[in-house]
Residue, then its C-alpha position, 0 to 999 in steps of 0.5 A: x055210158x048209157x047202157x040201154x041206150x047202147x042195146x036199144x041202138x044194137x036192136x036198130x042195127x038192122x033196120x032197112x031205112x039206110x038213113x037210120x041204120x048210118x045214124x045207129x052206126x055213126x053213134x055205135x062208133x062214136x062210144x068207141x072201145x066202151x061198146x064193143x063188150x055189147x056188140x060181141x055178146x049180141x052177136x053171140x045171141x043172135x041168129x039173124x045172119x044180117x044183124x050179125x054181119x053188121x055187128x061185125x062191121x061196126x066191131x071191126x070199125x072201131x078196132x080199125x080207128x084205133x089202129x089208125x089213132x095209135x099208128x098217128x100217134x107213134x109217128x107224131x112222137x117220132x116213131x122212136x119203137x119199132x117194135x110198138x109200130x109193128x104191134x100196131x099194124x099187128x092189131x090190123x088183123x088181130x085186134x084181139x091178141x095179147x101183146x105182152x105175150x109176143x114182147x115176151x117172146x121176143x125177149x126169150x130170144x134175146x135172153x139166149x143170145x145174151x146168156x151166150x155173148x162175149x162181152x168182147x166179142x167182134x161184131x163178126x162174132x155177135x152177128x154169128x152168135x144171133x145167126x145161131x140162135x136166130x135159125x139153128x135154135x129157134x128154127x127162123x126161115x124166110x117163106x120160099x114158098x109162100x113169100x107173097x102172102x100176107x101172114x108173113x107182114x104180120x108179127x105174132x104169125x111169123x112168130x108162130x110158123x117161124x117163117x116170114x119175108x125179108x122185112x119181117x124178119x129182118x124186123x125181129x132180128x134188128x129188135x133183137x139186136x138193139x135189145x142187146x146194144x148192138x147196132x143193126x139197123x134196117x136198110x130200104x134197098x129196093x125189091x129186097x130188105x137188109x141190115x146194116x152192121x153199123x160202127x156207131x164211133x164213126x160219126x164223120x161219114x154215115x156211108x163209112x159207118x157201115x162196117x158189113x150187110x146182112x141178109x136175114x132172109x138168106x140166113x144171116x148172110x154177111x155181105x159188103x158194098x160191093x154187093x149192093x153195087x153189083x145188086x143195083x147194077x143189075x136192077x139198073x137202078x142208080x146208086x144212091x145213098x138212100x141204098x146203103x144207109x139205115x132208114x129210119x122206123x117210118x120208111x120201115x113199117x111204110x114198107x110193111x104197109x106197101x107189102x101188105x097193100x100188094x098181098x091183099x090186091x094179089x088176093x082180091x081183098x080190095x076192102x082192105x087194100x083201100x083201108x091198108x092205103x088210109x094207113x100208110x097215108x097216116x105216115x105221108x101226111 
């Protein structure tokens, strides 16, 4: 990497040819990762409001394309970690947070769940056990009051508040649960997210499988088919498999993207419902 050639470029940043500053740019862009170090800290010793927005927007660029790359490389390999295509819509907004910390985080929840599980516990009693560490420990809840806003897409801030929608924390909770061997899955019902409690012996008939419901955001609620039925019914929507069987990672952080895409129109930020779009179009090639 050719150090002064990058502070050269930095210094044409703001030049008011359009055609030279799309050059500087497109070259920034193409060091990637390399010259962000440079561009942080001449934004730091400028004081020309212009150069500084520009700065920013090239920062911002190349932390983007990186999200891109990495959320076309988790699907290309099959999107086997949910947690690791969670972490990377998490970089979206914050590019610079340190993720070993939110691992860590949620391995605490689970080494409490863990330190208090009976090994022949009935699913029943596992689903208690994490419902109480879940809300009465740790204090999780689902965002009554703001559930339209975009934090409650974003994994280290539903951490942090301990609050979230349906499909955050139902997320973290199933994470939890997979961690410890125990089989929730998501299930994409639509207008709302559940878990699915699934008897993995049962391989015949994948609807057959499914021994209760969860509702992560109305406490750990556990529920039957019948409730889905009745919920389908009332939405006059017709039944389909797709309602009642676990979905696969993909269509989970599809979903987060669309929540996402849906809280940014509701505030006007179309800048990044039309780069969110490019994102979820990563994983409908």
């Amino acid at each position: 990497m050719n150090e002064k050639e990058i502070s050269s470029l930095i210094k044409l940043l703001d030049d008011p040819d359009p055609q030279i500053f799309n050059h500087v740019e497109d070259k920034l862009l193409s060091y990637g990762n390399e010259v962000i170090s440079f561009l942080e800290s001449a934004w730091e010793n400028s004081f020309d409001a212009i150069l500084q927005e520009r700065l920013e927007n090239v920062v911002h660029k190349i932390q983007y394309q990186n999200v891109r790359e990495d959320l076309a490389l988790w699907y290309q390999s099959g999107g086997f970690d949910l947690l690791r295509g969670f972490l990377i819509l998490n970089r979206y907004q914050y590019p610079d947070l340190n993720e070993d910390k939110i691992i860590n985080q949620i391995d605490a929840i689970k080494r409490d769940v863990w330190l208090q599980m009976m090994y022949e516990a009935s699913p029943v009693e596992k689903v208690k056990l994490l419902n109480h560490i879940f809300y009465n420990v740790y204090g999780f809840s689902g965002n009554t009051k703001n559930h339209h806003s975009a934090q409650n897409s974003y994994l280290s801030q539903v951490l942090e508040s301990k609050k979230g929608n349906q499909i955050s924390l139902a997320i973290i909770y199933s994470i939890i649960a997979q961690k410890l061997d125990i089989p929730i899955y998501g299930v994409n019902l639509p207008q709302h997210f559940v878990l699915a409690y699934v008897d993995e012996f049962e391989q015949s008939n994948k609807e057959a499988s499914i021994l209760f419901y969860i509702n992560v955001f109305n406490k750990g609620h556990v529920f039957g088919k019948r409730d889905i039925d009745q919920f389908l019914r009332q939405l006059q929507i017709k039944p389909s498999s797709f309602f009642y069987e676990p979905c696969s990672n993909t269509e989970i952080i599809k979903r987060v993207l669309r929540n996402l895409i849906s809280a940014y129109e509701k505030e006007g930020t179309n800048e990044k419902v039309k780069e969110l779009v490019k994102l979820l179009e990563v994983l409908n090639p």
